[in-house]
Structure formats: structure tokens, C-alpha cells
Wavefront OBJ file of the C-alpha trace (Angstrom):
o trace
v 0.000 0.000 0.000
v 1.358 3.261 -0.880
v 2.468 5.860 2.043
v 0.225 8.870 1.621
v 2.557 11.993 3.012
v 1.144 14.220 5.963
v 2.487 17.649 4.361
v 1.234 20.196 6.661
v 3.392 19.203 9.615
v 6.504 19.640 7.116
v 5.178 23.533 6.135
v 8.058 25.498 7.503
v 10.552 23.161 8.219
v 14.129 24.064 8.063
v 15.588 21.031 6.760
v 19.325 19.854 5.371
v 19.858 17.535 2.428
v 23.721 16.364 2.737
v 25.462 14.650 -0.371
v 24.575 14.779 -4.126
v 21.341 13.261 -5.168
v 21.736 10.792 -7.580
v 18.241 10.447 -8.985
v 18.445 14.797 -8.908
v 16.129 17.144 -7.476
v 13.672 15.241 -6.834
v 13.574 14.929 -2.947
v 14.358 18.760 -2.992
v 11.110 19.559 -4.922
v 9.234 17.310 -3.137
v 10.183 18.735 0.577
v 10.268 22.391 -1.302
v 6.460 21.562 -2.482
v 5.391 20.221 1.213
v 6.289 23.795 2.756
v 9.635 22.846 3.707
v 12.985 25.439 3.382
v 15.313 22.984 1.887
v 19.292 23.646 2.090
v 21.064 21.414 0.223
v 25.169 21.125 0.660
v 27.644 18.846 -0.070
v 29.614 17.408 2.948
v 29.234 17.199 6.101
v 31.803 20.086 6.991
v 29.088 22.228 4.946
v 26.125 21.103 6.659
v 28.080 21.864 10.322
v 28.593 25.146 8.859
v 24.973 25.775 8.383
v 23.506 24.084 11.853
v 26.275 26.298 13.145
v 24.908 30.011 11.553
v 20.886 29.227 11.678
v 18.413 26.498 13.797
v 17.627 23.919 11.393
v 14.432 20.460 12.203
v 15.783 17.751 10.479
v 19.138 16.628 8.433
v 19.086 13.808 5.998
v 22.392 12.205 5.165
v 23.605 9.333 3.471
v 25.499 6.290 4.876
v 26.748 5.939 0.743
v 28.507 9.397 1.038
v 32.404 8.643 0.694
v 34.778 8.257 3.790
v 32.008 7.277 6.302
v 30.668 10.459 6.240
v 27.193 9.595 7.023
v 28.367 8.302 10.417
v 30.687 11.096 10.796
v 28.167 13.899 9.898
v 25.595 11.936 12.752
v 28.416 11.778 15.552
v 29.355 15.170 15.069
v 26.014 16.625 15.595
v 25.502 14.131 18.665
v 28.807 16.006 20.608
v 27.375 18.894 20.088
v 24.938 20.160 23.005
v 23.507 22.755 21.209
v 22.146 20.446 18.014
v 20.504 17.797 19.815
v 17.212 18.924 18.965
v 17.971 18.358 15.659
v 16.570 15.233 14.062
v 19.255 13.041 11.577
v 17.573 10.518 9.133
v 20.281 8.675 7.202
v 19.383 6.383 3.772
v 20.378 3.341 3.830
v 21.311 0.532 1.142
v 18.816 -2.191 0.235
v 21.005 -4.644 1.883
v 21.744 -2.647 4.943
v 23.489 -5.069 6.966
v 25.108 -3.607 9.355
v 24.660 0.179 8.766
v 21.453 0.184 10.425
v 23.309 -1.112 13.947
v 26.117 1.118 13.018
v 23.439 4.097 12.380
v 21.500 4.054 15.215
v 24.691 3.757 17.754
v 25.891 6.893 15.928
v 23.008 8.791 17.577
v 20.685 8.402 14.234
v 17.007 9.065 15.215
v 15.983 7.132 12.007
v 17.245 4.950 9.113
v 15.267 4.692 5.078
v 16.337 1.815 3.109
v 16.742 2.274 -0.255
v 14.436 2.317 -2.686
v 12.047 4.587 -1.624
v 10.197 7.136 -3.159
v 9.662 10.795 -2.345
v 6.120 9.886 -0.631
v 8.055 7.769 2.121
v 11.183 10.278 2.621
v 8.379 13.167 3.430
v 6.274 10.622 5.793
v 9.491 10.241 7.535
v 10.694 13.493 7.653
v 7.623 14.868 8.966
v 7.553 11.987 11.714
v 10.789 13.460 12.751
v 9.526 16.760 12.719
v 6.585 16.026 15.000
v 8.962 14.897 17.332
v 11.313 17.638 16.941
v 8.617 20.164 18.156
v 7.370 17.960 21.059
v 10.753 17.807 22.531
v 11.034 21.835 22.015
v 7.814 22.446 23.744
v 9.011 20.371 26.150
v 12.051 21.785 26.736
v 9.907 25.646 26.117
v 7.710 23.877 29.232
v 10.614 22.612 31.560
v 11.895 26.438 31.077
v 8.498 28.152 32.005
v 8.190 25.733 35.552
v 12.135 26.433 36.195
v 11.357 30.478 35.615
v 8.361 29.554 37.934
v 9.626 28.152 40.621
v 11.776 31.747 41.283
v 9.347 34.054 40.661
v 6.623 35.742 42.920
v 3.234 34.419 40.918
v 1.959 38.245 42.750
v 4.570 40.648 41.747
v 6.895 38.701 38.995
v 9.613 39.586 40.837
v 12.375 37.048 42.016
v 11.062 34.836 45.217
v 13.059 34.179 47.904
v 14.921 30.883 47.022
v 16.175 33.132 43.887
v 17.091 35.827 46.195
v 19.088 33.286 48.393
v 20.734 31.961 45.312
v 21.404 35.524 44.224
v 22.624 36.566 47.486
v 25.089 33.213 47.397
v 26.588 34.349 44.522
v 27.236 38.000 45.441
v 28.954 36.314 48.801
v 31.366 34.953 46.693
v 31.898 37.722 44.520
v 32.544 39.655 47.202
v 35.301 37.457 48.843
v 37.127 37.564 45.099
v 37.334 40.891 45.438
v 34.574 42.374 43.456
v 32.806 45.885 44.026
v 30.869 46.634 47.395
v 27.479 45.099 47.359
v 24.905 45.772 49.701
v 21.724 43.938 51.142
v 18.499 46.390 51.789
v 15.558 44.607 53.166
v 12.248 46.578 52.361
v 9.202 46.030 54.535
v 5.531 47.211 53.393
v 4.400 49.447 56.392
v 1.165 48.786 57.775
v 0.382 46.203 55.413
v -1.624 44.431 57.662
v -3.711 47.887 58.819
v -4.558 47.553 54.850
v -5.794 44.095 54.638
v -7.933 44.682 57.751
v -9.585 47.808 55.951
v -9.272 47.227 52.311
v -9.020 43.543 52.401
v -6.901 41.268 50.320
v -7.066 42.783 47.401
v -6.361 46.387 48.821
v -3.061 44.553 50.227
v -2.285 42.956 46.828
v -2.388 46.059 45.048
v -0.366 47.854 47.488
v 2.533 44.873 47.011
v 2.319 44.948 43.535
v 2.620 48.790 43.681
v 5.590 48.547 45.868
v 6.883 45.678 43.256
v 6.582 48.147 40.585
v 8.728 51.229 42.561
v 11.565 49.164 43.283
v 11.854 47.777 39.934
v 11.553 50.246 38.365
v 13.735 52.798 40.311
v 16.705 50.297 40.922
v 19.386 49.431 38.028
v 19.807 47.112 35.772
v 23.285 45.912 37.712
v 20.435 45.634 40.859
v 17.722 43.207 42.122
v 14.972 43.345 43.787
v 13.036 40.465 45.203
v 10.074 39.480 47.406
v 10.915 37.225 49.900
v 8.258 37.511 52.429
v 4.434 38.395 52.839
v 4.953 42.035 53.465
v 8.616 42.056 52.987
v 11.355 43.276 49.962
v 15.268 42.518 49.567
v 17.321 44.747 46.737
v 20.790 43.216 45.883
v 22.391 46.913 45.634
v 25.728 46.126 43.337
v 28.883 48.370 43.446
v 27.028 50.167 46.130
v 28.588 51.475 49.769
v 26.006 51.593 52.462
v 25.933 55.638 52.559
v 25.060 55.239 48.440
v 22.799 52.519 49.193
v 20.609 54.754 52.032
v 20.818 57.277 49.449
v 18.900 55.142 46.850
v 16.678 53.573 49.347
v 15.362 57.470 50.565
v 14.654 57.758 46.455
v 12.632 54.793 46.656
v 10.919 55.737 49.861
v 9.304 59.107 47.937
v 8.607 57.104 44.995
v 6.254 54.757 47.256
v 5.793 57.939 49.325
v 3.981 59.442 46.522
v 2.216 56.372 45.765
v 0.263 56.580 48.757
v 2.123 54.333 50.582
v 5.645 53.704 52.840
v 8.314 51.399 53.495
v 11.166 50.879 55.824
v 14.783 50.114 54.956
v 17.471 47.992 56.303
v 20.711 48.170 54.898
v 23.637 45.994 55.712
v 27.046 45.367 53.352
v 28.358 42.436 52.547
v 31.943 41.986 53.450
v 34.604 39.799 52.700
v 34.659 36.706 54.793
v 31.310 37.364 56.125
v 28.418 34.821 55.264
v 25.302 35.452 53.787
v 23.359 34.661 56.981
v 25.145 37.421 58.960
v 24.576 39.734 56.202
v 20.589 39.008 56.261
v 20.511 38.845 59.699
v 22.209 42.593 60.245
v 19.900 44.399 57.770
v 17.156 42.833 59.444
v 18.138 43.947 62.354
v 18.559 47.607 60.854
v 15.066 46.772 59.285
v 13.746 46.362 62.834
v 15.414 49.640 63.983
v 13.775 51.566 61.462
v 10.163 50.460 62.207
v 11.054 51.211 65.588
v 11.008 54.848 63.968
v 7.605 54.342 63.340
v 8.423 53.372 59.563
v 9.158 54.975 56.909
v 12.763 55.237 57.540
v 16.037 54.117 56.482
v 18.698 52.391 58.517
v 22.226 51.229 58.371
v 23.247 48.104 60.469
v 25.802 49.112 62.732
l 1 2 3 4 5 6 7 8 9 10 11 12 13 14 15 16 17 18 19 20 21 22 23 24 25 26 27 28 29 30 31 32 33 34 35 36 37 38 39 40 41 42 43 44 45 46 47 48 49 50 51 52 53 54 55 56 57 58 59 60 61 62 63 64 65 66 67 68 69 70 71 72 73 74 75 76 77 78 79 80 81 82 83 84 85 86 87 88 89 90 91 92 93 94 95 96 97 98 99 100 101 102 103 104 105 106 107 108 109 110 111 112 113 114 115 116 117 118 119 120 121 122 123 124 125 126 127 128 129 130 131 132 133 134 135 136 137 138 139 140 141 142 143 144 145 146 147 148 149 150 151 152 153 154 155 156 157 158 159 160 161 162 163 164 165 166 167 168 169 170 171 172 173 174 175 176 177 178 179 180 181 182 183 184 185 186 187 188 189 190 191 192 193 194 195 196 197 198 199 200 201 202 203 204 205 206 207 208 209 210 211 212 213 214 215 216 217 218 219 220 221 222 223 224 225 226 227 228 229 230 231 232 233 234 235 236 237 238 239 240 241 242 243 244 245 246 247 248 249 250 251 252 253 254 255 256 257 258 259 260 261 262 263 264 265 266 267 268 269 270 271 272 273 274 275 276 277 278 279 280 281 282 283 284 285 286 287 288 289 290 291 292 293 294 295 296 297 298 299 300 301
């Protein structure tokens, strides 16, 4: 029974033809009619030199090329990290013996025996193709839960286990011998005054609001994270604690004018000091400025 090709999956495909077709153009036209961008080139140094300048679906070699290239052209896409989304179908000889073993352990995702016709070639190409854009999602999916699982679902910002992470990594900077970096904890003033009167919402708005300030009014070098119900931390990068109050009394009038205030805690991290200690002094500076009453800004001792 003849193969009837699915040709919709193959519209847009970028796919690679290595090694001269013998019958001609034929498998070219055929992927070319289906909606496929074809590229066809001559070796397998060629086609690395077009996986390596643009994202290509599928390759289709040939275990008849000269020198083994077939086998080479499949294990040198297979060492590379970045091309193992890509899909390698190799033809085959009628009597394939052991090509198809020696395929397959090369890191071949599929094998067509000669003779086949053009219908077959797209019915396989576009099987590989399917599974080229599963695994993408896939990895597209793995990538959204992993940006997930560090971000505050209320504000977008970074949660706290990025903030530790972040805050890790600045430690060690820091002991190399990088810039000054310091650690401001932010808390929401009254936050719970609002939820009484407002409710939930009321409070969610006001967090988001915050959110927004800090973002926005901190650099790009900076970050700010939520990493508590009512409470902020910025990383403040190449930043002394005297700069560091001054850009935490900037943020204070931004939220100022938003209707709203915060309190500041500022502590520096310093060579051979851990994280913990850092955290722990700005909170303490946190908990001297609500002492204030809020609204204030203070420097760990």
C-alpha cells in the first residue's frame, strides 16, 4: 500500500539535504512543495557550517557518502549540546546489513532503506519533525516551571529561594574581590492595617505597587526580590552603604507618593562574612527603622 505523506506538519521546516542526489532534485522539490525550506550542501563540513549560523528540524544524510561520512556527519552533531534537537535521518542501502546497527549507535534518530520514493522520505521526515517540536515544547515547558519556581506568581519579581541563590553568589563575589554590594531589606508598612480595611485585594495592590517602585527605580546591575508576605530585599551592586541609604530614601518618595511607605534595612556584605550574617544585620537595621515608626532608612551598625 502506498504511504500517503502528511504535508502540513513539514510547512516550515528548516531542513538539510547532505550529499549529491543521484536520482536529482527530486527529494528537494518534493520537501520544497510540502512547505519545507530545503538547504542542500555537499559534505558534512558544509552542513556543520549551516547548523552552526541558523536552527535547522531535520538533516538527511547518506550512509553511501564517501569516507564514512554519514556516520561522521551523525556523531558530530551528537557532541554537540547545542544540536541535539535536531533530528538526523540517514538512507540506507537495500542490503543494509550492518549500517542500520552502526546508524543508530551513531546517535541516528531514524534509518530509510533504499528504494524509496519521495512519498516515504516526506512521511518520515515529517515523523521526525513532530517529534522535533514535542521535545522543544518540552524543553519551552521545563523552562516556564524552572522560571516559575523563582518568581513571585503576585509581583513577577524574584522569590526568595532566587534571592538566596542571588545573594550566594554576590557572597562569593565579594570574597574575590569584586565591588561593594549591599543587602536592603524593604518592609511594606502597615500592610496588615490595609488588609484589615481594604481587604486582600487592597493589600495585593499595594505589594504589587511597591513591586513596581523598586523595579523600576533600581538598576539594571540591581535586584529586587520578594521574599516575604509584606517584605522586599534589593541586591544593591557596586554600592557602599551611605550610596545605598541614598537610593533607598529615592525609593521611599517614589512609594511615598504612591500613597504608601516602606522601611529600609541596609547591611554590606563583606569579605569573609556569610550570607546569613549579612541578612541577619539588615534585618536587624530593618527592625530599627520600624522602631522609627516606619518609613525610615537604617544602616546596620
Amino acid at each position: 500500500m502506498a504511504i500517503e505523506p502528511d504535508n502540513e506538519p513539514l510547512s516550515g521546516a528548516r531542513i538539510i539535504l547532505v550529499g549529491e542526489e543521484p536520482t536529482g532534485a527530486t527529494l528537494d522539490d518534493a520537501l520544497e512543495a510540502a512547505g519545507a525550506f530545503v538547504w542542500r550542501v555537499g559534505d558534512t563540513h558544509d552542513a556543520l557550517d549551516a547548523l552552526g549560523r541558523r536552527r535547522f528540524d531535520v538533516v538527511v544524510g547518506d550512509l553511501a557518502m564517501p569516507r564514512g561520512e554519514g556516520l561522521e556527519l551523525c556523531l558530530a552533531i551528537r557532541v554537540q549540546s547545542e544540536l541535539s534537537g535536531v533530528h538526523v535521518l540517514l538512507l540506507a542501502g537495500q542490503d543494509q546489513g550492518t549500517e542500520l546497527e552502526e546508524a543508530l549507535s551513531a546517535g541516528a534518530d531514524d534509518v530509510l532503506a533504499r528504494p524509496f520514493d519521495s512519498a516515504e522520505l516526506l512521511a518520515r521526515v515529517a515523523s521526525g519533525l513532530r517529534l522535533v517540536r514535542l521535545r522543544r515544547k518540552v524543553v519551552s515547558l521545563d523552562r516556564t516551571l524552572e522560571q516559575l519556581a523563582v518568581t513571585d506568581p503576585l509581583t513577577g519579581l524574584p522569590n526568595r529561594r532566587a534571592f538566596d541563590d542571588l545573594l550566594a553568589a554576590e557572597v562569593a563575589r565579594v570574597h574575590g574581590g569584586a565591588a561593594p554590594v549591599c543587602v536592603a531589606l524593604v518592609d511594606v508598612d502597615d500592610l496588615a492595617r490595609l488588609n484589615r480595611s481594604g481587604g486582600q485585594e487592597a493589600g495585593d495592590r499595594a505589594l504589587r505597587a511597591v513591586a513596581a517602585i523598586l523595579a523600576s527605580q533600581t538598576r539594571d546591575v540591581d535586584v529586587a526580590s520578594r521574599i516575604g508576605p509584606d517584605e522586599f530585599a534589593l541586591l544593591l551592586n557596586n554600592c557602599t552603604p551611605h550610596l545605598a541609604a541614598h537610593a533607598c530614601v529615592r525609593i521611599a518618595e517614589a512609594v511615598r507618593a504612591a500613597g504608601l511607605t516602606v522601611s529600609f534595612g541596609i547591611a554590606q556584605l563583606l569579605p569573609g562574612t556569610a550570607a546569613e550574617e549579612t541578612f541577619l544585620a539588615a534585618a536587624v537595621a530593618l527592625e530599627e527603622a520600624k522602631g522609627h515608626g516606619g518609613d525610615w532608612v537604617a544602616l546596620a551598625a
